[in-house]
C-alpha positions as CSV (number, residue, x, y, z in Angstrom):
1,X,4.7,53.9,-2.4
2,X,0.4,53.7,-2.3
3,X,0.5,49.7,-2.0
4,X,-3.3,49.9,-2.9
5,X,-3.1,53.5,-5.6
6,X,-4.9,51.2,-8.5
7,X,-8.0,50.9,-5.9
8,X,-8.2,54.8,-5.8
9,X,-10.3,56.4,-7.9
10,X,-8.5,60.2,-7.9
11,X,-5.1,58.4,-8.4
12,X,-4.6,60.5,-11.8
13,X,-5.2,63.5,-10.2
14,X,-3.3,63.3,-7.3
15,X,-0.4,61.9,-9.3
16,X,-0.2,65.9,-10.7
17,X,0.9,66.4,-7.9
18,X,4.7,67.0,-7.3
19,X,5.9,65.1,-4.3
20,X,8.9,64.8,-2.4
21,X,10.2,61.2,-1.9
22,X,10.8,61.1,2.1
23,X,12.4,57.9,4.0
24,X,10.1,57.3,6.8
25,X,11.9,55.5,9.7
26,X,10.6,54.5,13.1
27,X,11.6,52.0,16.2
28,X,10.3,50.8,19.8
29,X,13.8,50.5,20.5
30,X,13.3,46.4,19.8
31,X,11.9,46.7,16.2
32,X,12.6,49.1,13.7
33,X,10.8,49.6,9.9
34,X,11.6,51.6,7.6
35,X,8.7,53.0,4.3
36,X,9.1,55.3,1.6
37,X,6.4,57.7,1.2
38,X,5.2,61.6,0.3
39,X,2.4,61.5,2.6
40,X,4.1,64.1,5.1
41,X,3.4,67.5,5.9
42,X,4.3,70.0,8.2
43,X,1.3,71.2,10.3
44,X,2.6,73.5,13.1
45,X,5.0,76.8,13.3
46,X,4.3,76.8,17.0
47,X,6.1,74.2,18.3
48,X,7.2,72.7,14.7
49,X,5.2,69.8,13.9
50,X,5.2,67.2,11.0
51,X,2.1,65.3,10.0
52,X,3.5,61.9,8.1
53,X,0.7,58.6,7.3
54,X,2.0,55.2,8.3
55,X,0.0,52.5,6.1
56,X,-1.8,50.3,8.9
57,X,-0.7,47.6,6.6
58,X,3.1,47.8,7.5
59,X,4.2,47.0,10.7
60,X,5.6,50.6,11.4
61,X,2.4,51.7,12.4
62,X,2.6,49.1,14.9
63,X,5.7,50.8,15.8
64,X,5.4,53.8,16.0
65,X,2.5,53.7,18.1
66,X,4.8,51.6,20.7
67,X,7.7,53.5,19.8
68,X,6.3,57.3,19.9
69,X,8.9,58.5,17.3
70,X,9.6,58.5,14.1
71,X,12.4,60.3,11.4
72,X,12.0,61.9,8.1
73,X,14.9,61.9,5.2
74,X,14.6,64.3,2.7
75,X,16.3,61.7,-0.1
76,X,18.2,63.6,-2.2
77,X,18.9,63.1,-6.1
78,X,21.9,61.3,-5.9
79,X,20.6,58.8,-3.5
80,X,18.2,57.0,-6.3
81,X,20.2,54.0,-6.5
82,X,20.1,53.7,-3.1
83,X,16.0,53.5,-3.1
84,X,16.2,51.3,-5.7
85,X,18.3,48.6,-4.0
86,X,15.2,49.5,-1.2
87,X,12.6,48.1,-3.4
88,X,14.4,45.4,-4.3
89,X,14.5,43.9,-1.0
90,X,17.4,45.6,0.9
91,X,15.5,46.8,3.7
92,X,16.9,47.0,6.7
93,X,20.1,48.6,8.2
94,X,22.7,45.8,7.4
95,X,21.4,45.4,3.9
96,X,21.9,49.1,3.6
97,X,24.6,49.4,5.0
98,X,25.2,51.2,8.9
99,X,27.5,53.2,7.0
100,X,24.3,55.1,5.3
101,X,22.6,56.0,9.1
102,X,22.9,58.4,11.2
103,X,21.2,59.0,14.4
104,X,19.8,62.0,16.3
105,X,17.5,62.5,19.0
106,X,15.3,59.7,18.7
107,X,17.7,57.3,17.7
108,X,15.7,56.3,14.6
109,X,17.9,56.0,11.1
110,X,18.1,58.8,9.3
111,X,19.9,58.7,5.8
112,X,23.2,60.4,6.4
113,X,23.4,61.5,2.8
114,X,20.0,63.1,2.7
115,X,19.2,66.6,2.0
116,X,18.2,67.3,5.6
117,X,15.9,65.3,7.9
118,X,13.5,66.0,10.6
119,X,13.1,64.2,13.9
120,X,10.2,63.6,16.0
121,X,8.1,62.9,19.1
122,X,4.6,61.7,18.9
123,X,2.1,63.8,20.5
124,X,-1.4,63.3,18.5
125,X,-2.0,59.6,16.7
126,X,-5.1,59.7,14.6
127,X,-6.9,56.0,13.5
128,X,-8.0,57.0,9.8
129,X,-9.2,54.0,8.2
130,X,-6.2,52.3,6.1
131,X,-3.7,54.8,7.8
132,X,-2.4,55.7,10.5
133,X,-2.0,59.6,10.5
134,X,0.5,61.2,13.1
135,X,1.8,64.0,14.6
136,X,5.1,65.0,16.2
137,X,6.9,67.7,17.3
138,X,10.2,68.4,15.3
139,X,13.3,67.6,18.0
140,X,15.8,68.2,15.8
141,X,15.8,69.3,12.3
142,X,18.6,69.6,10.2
143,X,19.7,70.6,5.8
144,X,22.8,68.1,6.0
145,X,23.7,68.6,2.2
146,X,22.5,72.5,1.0
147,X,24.3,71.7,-2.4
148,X,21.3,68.7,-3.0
149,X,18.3,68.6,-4.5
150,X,15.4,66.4,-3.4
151,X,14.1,63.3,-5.2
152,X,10.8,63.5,-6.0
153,X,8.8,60.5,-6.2
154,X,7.3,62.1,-9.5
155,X,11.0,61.4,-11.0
156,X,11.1,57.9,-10.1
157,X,7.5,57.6,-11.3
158,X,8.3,59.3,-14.7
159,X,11.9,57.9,-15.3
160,X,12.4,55.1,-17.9
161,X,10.8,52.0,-16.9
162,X,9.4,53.9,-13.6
163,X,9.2,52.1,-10.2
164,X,9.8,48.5,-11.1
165,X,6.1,46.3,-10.7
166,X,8.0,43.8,-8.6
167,X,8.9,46.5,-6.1
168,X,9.2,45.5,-3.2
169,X,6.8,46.7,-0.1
170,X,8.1,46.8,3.1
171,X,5.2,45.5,5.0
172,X,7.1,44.1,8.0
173,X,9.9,45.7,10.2
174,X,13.2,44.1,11.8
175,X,15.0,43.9,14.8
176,X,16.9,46.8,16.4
177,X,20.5,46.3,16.9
């Protein structure tokens, strides 16, 4: 979600865009946050790299920068309810449910249900005015369900009554069990 996307003046056009609807997750091992966002990329065959923006108005990019790594879920079709009950406040790993995580590498969350995830390692941070844009090598990536489709944040956009106005931005983490 683009907390401040009334503010940009190209918001029409970039909102032609179709975009995958990823679960960002990082942790320092104390803290953990959790953001939904299409602002990833990959940018590297050799090693595998993906690029993914942390708002500098969440406390993940806090995080990550402490924490050095950070996971991607591909959220799949099926799995729109359970974004919903995430901008409705359930935003952390016991509102979700432990149940929904799984854990690789980097022992960030990573939705077990997902299409497939990617997990990284920082190696390049860059300091790009409201975000934070980084880099990490891909330690493990994986399609978990082959038979799923991805969400796309252009569905929940476009859906009847869209992403609820009240939604709920996750602009601070939690503690690490």
């Amino acid at each position: 979600m683009d907390t401040k996307s009334k503010l940009d003046h190209v918001e029409d056009v970039y909102n032609q865009r179709l975009r995958g609807a990823f679960f960002i997750s990082t942790t320092d091992g104390k803290r953990t946050h959790f953001h939904n966002g299409c602002w990833v990329t990959q940018c590297s065959h050799e090693p595998p790299q993906m690029l993914v923006c942390f708002p500098k108005e969440m406390e993940g990019a806090e995080i990550v920068t402490r924490g050095r790594k950070f996971a991607l879920s591909m959220v799949a079709e099926d799995q729109e309810s359970l974004i919903d009950r995430f901008f409705s406040g359930d935003q952390d790993i016991a509102s979700m449910g432990e149940e929904e995580f799984i854990y690789m590498k980097t022992g960030c969350p990573i939705f077990k249900n997902a299409q497939a995830y990617f997990d990284c390692e920082v190696v390049q941070m860059i300091d790009n005015r409201d975000f934070l844009i980084v880099i990490g090598n891909v330690l493990a990536a994986e399609i978990l369900h082959p038979e799923k489709r991805s969400l796309t944040v252009n569905h929940l956009m476009e859906r009847e009554g869209g992403v609820p106005e009240n939604a709920i931005v996750p602009l601070v983490g939690f503690d690490h069990n």
